[in-house]
VOVOGU-695083 format. One record per residue (C-alpha): residue number from 1; chain; x, y, z. Coordinates in Angstrom, 3 decimals. Each point is the difference from the previous one (the first is absolute). Layout:
BEGIN
ATOM   i ch       c1       c2       c3
ATOM NUM  A        X        Y        Z
...
END
This chain:
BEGIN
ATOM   i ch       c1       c2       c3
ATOM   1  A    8.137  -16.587   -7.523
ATOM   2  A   -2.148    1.884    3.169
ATOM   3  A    1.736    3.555    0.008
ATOM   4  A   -1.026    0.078    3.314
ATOM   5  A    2.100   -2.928    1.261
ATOM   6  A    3.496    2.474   -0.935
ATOM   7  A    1.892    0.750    2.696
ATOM   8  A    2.197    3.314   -0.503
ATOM   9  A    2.925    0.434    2.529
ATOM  10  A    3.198    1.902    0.658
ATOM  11  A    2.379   -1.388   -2.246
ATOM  12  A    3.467   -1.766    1.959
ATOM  13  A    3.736   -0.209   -1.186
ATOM  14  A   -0.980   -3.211   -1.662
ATOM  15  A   -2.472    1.662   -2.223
ATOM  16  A    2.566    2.106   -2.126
ATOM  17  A    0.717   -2.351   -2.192
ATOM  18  A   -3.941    0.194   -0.571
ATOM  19  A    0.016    3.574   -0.173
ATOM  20  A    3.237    1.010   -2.384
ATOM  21  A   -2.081   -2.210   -2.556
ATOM  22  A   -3.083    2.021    0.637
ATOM  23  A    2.479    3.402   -0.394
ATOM  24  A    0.764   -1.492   -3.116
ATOM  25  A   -3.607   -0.936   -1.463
ATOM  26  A   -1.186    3.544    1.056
ATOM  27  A    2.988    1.444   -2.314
ATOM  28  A   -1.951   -2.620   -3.173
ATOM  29  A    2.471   -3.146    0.474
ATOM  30  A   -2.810   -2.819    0.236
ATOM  31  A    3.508   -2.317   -0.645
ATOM  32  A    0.679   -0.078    3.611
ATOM  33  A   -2.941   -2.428    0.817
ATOM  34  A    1.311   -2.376   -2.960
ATOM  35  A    1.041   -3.390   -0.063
ATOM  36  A    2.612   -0.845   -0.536
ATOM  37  A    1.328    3.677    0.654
ATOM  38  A    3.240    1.404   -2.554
ATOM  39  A    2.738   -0.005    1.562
ATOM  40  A    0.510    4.280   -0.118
ATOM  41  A   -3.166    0.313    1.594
ATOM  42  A    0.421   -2.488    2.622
ATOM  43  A    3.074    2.224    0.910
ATOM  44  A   -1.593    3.034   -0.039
ATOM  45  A   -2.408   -1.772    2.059
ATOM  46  A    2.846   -0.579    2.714
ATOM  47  A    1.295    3.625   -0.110
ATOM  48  A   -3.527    1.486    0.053
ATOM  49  A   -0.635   -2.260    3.119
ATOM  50  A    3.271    0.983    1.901
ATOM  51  A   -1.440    3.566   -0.443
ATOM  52  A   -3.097   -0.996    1.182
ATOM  53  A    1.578   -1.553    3.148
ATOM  54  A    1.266    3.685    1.230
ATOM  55  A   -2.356    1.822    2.366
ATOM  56  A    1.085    3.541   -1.321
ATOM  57  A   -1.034   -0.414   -3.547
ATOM  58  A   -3.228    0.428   -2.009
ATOM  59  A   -0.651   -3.316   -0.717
ATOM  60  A    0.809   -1.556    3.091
ATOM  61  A   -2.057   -2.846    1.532
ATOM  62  A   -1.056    2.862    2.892
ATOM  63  A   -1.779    1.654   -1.824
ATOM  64  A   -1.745   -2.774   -1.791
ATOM  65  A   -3.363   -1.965    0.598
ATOM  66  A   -0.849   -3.631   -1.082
ATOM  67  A   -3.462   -1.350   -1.133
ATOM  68  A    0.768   -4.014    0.201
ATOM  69  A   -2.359   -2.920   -0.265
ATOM  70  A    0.536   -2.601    2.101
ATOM  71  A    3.672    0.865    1.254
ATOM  72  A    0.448    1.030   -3.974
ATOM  73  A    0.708    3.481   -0.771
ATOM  74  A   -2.127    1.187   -3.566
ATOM  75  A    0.406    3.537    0.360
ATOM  76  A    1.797    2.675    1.853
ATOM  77  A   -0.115    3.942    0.206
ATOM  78  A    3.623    2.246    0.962
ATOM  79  A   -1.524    3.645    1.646
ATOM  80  A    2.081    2.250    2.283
ATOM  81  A    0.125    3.088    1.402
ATOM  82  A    1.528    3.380   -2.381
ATOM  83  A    1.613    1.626    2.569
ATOM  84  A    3.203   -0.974   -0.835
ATOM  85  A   -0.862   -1.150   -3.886
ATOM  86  A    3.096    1.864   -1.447
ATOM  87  A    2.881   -1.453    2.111
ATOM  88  A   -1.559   -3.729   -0.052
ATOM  89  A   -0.162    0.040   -3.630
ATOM  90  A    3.016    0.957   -0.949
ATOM  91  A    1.384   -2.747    2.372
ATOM  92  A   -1.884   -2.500   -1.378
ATOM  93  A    0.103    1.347   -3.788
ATOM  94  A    4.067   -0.319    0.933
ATOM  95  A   -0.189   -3.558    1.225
ATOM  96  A   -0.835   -1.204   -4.251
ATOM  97  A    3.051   -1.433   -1.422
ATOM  98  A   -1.389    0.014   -3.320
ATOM  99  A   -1.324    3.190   -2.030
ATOM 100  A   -3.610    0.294    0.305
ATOM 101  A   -2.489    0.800   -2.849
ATOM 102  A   -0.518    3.803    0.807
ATOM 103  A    2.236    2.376    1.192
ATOM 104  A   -0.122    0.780    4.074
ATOM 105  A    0.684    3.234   -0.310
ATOM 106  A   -2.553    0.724   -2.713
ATOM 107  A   -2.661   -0.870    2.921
ATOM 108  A   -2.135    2.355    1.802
ATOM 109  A   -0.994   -1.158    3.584
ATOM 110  A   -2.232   -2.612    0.444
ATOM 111  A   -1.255    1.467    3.286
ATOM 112  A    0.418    2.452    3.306
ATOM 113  A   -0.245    0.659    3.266
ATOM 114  A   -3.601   -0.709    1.117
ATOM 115  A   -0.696   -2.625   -2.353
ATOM 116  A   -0.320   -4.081    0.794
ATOM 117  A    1.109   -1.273   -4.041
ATOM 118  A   -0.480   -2.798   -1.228
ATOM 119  A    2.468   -0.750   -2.189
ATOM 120  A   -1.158   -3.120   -1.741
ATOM 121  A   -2.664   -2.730    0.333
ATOM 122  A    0.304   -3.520   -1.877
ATOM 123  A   -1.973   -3.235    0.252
ATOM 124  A    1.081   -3.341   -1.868
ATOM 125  A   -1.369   -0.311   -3.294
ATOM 126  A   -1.825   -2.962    0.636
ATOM 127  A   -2.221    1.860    2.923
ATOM 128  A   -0.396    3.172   -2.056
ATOM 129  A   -3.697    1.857   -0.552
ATOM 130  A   -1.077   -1.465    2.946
ATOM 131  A   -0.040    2.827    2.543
ATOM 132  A    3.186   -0.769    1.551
ATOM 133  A    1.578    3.154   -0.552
ATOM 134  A   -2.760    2.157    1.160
ATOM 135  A   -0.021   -1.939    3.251
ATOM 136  A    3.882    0.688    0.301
ATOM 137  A   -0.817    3.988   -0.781
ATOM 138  A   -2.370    0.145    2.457
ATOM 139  A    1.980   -1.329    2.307
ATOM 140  A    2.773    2.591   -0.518
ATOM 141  A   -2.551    3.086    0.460
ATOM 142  A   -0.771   -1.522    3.569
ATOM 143  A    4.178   -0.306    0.336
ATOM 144  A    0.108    3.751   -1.156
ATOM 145  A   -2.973    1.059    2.512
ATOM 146  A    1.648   -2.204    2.886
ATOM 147  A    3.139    2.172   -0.714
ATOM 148  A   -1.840    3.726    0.358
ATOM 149  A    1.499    0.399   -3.664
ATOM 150  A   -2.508    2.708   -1.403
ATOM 151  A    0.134   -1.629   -3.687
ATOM 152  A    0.404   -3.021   -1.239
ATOM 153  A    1.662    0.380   -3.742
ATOM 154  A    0.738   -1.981   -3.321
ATOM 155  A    0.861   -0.086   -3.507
ATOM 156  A   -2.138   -1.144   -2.634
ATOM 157  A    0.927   -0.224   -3.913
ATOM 158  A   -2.763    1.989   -2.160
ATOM 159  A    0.133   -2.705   -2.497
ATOM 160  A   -1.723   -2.549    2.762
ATOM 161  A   -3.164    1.276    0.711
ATOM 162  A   -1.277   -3.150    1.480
ATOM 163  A    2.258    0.797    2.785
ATOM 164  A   -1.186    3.442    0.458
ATOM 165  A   -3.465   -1.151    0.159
ATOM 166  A    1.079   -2.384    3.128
ATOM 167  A    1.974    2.806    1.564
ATOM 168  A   -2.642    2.787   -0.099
ATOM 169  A   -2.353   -2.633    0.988
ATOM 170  A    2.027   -0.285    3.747
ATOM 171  A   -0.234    3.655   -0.565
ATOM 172  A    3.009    1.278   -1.576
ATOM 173  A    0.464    3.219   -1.722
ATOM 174  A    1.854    1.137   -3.154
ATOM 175  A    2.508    2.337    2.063
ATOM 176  A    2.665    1.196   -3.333
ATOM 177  A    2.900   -2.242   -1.710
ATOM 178  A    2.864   -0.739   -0.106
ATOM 179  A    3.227   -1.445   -1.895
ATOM 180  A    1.127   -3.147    1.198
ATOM 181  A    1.409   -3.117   -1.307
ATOM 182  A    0.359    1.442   -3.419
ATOM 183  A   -3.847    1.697   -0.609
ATOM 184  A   -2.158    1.831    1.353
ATOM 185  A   -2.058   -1.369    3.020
ATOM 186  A   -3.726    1.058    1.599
ATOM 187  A    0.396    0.949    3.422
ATOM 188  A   -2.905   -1.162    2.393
ATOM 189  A   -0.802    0.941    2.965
ATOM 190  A   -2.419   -1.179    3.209
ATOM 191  A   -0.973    2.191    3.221
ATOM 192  A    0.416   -1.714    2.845
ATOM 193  A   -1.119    2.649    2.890
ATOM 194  A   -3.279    1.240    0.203
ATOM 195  A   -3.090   -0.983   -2.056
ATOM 196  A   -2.358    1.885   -2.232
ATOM 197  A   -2.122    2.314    1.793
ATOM 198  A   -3.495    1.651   -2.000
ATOM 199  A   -1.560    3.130    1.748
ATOM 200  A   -4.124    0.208   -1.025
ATOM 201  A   -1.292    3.708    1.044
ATOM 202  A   -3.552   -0.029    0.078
ATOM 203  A   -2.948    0.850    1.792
ATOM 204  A   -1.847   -3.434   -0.002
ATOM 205  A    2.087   -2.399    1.416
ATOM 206  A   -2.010   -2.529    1.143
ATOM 207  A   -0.399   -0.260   -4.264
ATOM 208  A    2.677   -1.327   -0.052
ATOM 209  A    0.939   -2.120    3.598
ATOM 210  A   -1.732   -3.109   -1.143
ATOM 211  A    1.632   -0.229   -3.620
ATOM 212  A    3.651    0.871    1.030
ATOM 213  A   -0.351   -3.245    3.093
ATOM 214  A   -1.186   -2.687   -1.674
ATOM 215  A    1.614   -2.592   -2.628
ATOM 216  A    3.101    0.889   -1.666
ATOM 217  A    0.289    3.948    1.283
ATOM 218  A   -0.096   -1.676    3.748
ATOM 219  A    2.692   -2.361   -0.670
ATOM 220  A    2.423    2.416   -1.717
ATOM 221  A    0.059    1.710    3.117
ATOM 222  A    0.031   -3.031    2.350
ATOM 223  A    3.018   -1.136   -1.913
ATOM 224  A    1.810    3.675    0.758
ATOM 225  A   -0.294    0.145   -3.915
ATOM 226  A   -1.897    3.473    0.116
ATOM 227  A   -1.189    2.635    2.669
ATOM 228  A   -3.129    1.459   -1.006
ATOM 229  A   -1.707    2.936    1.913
ATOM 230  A   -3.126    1.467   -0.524
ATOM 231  A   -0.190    4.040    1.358
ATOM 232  A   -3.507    1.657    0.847
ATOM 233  A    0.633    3.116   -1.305
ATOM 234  A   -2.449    1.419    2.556
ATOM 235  A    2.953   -0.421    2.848
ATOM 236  A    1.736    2.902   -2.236
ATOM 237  A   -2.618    2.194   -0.077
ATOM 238  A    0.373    3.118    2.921
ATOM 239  A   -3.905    0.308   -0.889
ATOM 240  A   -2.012   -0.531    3.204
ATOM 241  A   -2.610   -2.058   -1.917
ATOM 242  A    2.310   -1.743   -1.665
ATOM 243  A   -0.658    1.050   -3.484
ATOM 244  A    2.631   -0.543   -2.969
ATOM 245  A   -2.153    1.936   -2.730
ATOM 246  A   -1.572    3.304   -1.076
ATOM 247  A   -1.961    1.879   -2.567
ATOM 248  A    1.948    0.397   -3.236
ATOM 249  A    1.234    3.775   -1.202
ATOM 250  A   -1.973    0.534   -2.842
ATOM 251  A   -3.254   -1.109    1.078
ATOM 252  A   -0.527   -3.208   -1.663
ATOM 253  A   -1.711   -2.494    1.549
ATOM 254  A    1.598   -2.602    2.408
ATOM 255  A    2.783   -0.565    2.586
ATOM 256  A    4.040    0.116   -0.023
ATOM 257  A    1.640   -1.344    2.108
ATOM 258  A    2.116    2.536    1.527
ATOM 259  A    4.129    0.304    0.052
ATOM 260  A    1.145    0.049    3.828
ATOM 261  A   -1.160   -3.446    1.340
ATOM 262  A    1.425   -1.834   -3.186
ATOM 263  A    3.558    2.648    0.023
ATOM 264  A    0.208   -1.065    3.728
ATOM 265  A   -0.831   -3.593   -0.409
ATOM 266  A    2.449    0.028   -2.187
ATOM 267  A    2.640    2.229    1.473
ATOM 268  A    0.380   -1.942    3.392
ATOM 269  A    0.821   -3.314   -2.945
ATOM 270  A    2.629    1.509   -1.152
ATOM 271  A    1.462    1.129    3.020
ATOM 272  A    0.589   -3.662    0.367
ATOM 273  A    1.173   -1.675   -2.597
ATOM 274  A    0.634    0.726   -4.475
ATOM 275  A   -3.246   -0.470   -1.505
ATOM 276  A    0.975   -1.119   -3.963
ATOM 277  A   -3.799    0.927   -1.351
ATOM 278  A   -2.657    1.657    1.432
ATOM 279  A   -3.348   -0.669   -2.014
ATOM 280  A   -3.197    1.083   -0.364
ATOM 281  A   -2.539   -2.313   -1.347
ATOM 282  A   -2.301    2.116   -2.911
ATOM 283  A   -2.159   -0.734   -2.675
ATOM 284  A    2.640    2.632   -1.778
ATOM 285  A    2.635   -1.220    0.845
ATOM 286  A    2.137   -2.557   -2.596
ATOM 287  A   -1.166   -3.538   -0.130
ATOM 288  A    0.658   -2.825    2.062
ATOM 289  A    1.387   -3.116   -1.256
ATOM 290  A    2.492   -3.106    0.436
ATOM 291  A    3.198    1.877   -1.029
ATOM 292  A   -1.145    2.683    2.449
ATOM 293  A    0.142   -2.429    3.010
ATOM 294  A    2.975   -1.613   -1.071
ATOM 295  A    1.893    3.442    0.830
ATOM 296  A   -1.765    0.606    2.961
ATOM 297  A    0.513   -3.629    1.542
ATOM 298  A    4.508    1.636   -0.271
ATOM 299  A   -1.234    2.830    1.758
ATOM 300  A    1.008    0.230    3.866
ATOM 301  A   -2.717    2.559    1.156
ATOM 302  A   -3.101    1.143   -1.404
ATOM 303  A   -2.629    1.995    0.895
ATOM 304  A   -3.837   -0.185   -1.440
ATOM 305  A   -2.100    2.694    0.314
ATOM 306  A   -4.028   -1.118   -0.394
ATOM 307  A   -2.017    2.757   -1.819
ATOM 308  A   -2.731    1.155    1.449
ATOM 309  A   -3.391    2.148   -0.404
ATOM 310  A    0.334    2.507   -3.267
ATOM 311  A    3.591   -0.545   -0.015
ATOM 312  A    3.445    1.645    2.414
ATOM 313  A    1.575    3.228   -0.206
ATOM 314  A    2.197    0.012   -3.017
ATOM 315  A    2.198    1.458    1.962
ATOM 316  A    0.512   -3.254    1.292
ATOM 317  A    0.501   -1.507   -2.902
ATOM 318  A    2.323    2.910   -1.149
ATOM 319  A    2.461   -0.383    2.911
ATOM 320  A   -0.077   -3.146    1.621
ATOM 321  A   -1.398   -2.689   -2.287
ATOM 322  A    3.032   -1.945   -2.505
ATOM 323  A   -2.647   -2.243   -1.720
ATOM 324  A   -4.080    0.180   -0.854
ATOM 325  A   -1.081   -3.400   -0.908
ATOM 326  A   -3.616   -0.953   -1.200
ATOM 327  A   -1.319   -3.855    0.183
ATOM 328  A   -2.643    0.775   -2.846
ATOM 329  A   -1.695    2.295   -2.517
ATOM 330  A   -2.733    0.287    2.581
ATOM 331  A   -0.795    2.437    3.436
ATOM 332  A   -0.339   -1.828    3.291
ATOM 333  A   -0.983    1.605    3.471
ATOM 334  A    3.201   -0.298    1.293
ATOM 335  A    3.420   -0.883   -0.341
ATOM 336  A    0.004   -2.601    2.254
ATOM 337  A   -0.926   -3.064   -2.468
ATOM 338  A    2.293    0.967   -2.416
ATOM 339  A    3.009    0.274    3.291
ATOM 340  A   -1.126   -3.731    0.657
ATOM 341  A    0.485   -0.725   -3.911
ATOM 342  A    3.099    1.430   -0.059
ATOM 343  A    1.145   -1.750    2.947
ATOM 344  A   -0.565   -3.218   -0.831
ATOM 345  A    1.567   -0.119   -2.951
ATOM 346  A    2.996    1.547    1.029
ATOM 347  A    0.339   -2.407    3.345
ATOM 348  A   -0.715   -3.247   -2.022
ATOM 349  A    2.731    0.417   -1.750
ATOM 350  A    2.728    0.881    2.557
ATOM 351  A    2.064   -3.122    0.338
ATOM 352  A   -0.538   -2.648    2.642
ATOM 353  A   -4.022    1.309    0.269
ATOM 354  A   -1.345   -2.795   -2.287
ATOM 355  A    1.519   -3.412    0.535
ATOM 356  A    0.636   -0.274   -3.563
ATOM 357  A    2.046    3.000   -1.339
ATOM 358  A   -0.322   -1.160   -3.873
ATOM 359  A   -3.777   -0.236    0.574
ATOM 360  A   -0.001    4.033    0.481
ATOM 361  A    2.506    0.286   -2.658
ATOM 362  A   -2.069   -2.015   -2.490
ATOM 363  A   -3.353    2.053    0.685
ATOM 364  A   -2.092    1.675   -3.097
ATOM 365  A    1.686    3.272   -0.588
ATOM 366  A    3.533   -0.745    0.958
ATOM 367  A    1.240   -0.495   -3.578
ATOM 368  A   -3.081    2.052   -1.604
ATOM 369  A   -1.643   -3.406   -0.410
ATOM 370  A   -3.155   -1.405    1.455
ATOM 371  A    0.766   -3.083    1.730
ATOM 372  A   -1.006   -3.838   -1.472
ATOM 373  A   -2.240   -2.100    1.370
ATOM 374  A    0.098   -2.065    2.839
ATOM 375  A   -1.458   -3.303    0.880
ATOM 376  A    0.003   -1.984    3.208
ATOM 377  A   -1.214   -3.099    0.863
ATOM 378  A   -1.874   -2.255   -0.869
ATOM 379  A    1.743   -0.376   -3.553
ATOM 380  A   -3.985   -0.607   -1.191
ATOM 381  A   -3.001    0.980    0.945
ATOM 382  A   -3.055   -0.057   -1.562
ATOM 383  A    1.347   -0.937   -3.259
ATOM 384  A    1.884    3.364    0.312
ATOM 385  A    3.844   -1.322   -0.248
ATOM 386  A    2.638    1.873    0.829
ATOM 387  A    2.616    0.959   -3.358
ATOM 388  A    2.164   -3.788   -0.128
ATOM 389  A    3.656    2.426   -0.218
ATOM 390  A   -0.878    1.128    3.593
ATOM 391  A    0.046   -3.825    1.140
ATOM 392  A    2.829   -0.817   -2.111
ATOM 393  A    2.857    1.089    2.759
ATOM 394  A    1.962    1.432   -3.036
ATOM 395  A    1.098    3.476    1.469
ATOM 396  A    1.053    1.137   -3.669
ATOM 397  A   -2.932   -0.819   -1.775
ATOM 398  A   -1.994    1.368    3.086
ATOM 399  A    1.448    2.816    0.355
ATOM 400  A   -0.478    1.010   -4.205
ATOM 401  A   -3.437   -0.998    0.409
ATOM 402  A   -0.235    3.050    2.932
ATOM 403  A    1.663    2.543   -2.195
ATOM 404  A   -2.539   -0.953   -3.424
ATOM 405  A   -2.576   -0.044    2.288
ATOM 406  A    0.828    3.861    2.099
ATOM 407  A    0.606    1.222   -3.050
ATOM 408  A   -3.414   -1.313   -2.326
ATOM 409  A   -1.740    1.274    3.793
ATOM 410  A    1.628    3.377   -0.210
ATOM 411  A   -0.621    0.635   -3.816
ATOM 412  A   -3.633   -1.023    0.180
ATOM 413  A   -0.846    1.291    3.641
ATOM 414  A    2.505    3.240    0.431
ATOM 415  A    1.995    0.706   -3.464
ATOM 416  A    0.509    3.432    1.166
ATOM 417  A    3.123   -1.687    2.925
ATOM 418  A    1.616   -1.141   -3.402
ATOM 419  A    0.526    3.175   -1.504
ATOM 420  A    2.169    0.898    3.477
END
């Protein structure tokens, strides 16, 4: 099957039949899609659909979408807006003639004013762990952005982590729980309103002009994925030469860079927007690594300030500064490499920046193990063959091999990521 040839549409009146089964599988009752089908569930199958029929319900076929194949539907997806979440669901929670598995009253809320939820996702099992669902997901965040809803919203169970993996992939956030449906459920949430924006402060900016536009950096930011702006902190300075530094109290040798231009810089920031780190990039400061731009990538605004000369003003670093990061155990001239460091790694793995979201998510470092070799064609060359599992198309076996092998990597290349 081409993923690609998938059509997903609005779903149509005729469709709830389709979609009270999907309501069904997304609640764990795989029965519905049997053949033949027992006789309760085929009824429940008819009252589930008459629900589904109503336009002022949860589940109704308006607020559903269909992926089909050729005219077939394989999957569909039921989102809506919270507004009105409270009044709907009692309606439609009234509409079950039989008692349900969990108690209704027991339930928190599923979702609010200002969300776009969606409320459940299935695809038949036949065309599962193919990418279906993903396509369907992605296809409700556009729905939610279409709307001017400022967050798009679901429910994940912690015992699935698979599923988490996909949804923070499409960039979903753990956002609390709540009790639903009998247990205790992972609230996720997605941004859909403006992008991540990174401030650099620094006084050589053409260091860092070329880096931040080419490759993956410039297409981040083509795609609306990430602002990035780079501030000459000589513009801040009310120094008629332009200086941003002085002699040191103390009389040791070398140049600090002085507190105004960088308090003003950083001032007229804040004046327009919530700034959710500002950091200063030192050889001091604690060090950098994968875990650290995990929690960045969540972050809305940041601010990096690039060291410079002998070093800033502590007071600088006493006032306005919430994190001092350090790429190595080693002194550079200025901040400015380490800013483009930073960067990268923190952009690459925003979602929709690479193509391939698991190919960020299965980088060295992201599970404190190196990463296994790769191999790419041709399958031999020059007597140097590439390991027979890889070619075997047996994603078990394939994937066991890239565990044993990260791990044999990390113990003889970098035991000390075990011990974390």
């Amino acid at each position: 099957m081409n993923i690609d040839t998938i059509k997903i549409r609005p779903a149509n009146f005729d469709d709830s039949e389709f979609v009270a089964k999907s309501v069904m599988a997304a609640l764990g009752n795989d029965e519905v899609y049997a053949v033949p089908l027992k006789k309760e569930i085929k009824a429940t199958i008819e009252k589930i659909t008459s629900i589904c029929q109503r336009e002022d319900v949860l589940y109704s076929w308006k607020n559903t979408i269909i992926a089909e194949i050729d005219g077939k539907p394989i999957a569909s997806l039921t989102a809506y807006d919270g507004t009105n979440y409270k009044e709907i669901k009692e309606r439609t929670f009234s509409l079950f003639d039989e008692p349900l598995d969990f108690d209704v009253d027991l339930m928190q809320d599923e979702t609010r004013e200002g969300e776009y939820y969606i409320d459940s996702a299935t695809v038949l099992p036949e065309y599962r762990n193919q990418g279906i669902g993903k396509k369907l997901l992605i296809a409700s965040i556009e729905k939610g952005k279409e709307l001017g809803i400022p967050h798009v919203t679901l429910l994940v169970n912690p015992h699935n982590p698979k599923a988490k993996r996909l949804y923070r992939s499409l960039g979903f956030r753990e956002a609390g729980e709540v009790y639903v449906f009998g247990e205790y459920y992972q609230r996720m949430k997605l941004d859909t309103t403006e992008p991540m924006r990174i401030d650099i402060l620094t006084v050589l900016p053409e260091m860092l002009e070329g880096f931040l536009n080419c490759s993956i950096l410039a297409r981040a930011q083509k795609k609306g994925l990430v602002e990035i702006h780079v501030h000459n902190l000589r513009d801040w300075t009310l120094d008629k030469h332009k200086r941003v530094d002085d002699y040191p109290y103390g009389g040791c040798a070398g140049m600090v860079m002085q507190c105004e231009p960088i308090d003003r810089c950083i001032e007229s920031l804040q004046k327009e927007r919530e700034y959710d780190e500002v950091i200063f990039t030192t050889p001091d400061g604690e060090q950098f690594d994968q875990p650290m731009a995990n929690s960045f990538s969540m972050k809305k605004n940041i601010i990096i300030l690039c060291g410079h000369f002998k070093g800033v003003d502590y007071r600088i670093r006493e006032h306005l500064i919430t994190k001092e990061v350090s790429i190595g155990d080693y002194v550079l001239t200025g901040g400015e490499l380490a800013a483009a460091v930073m960067t990268d790694a923190i952009v690459r793995i925003i979602p929709g920046v690479i193509g391939d979201e698991q190919s960020a998510l299965s980088d060295s470092f992201q599970d404190n193990l190196l990463a296994p070799p790769v191999y790419t064609r041709p399958a031999n060359y020059k007597g140097w063959k590439v390991p027979e599992v890889l070619l075997s198309g047996h994603e078990k076996n394939i994937r066991n091999w890239e565990l044993e092998q990260a791990i044999e990597r990390t113990k003889r290349l970098r035991p000390d990521l075990l011990k974390n």
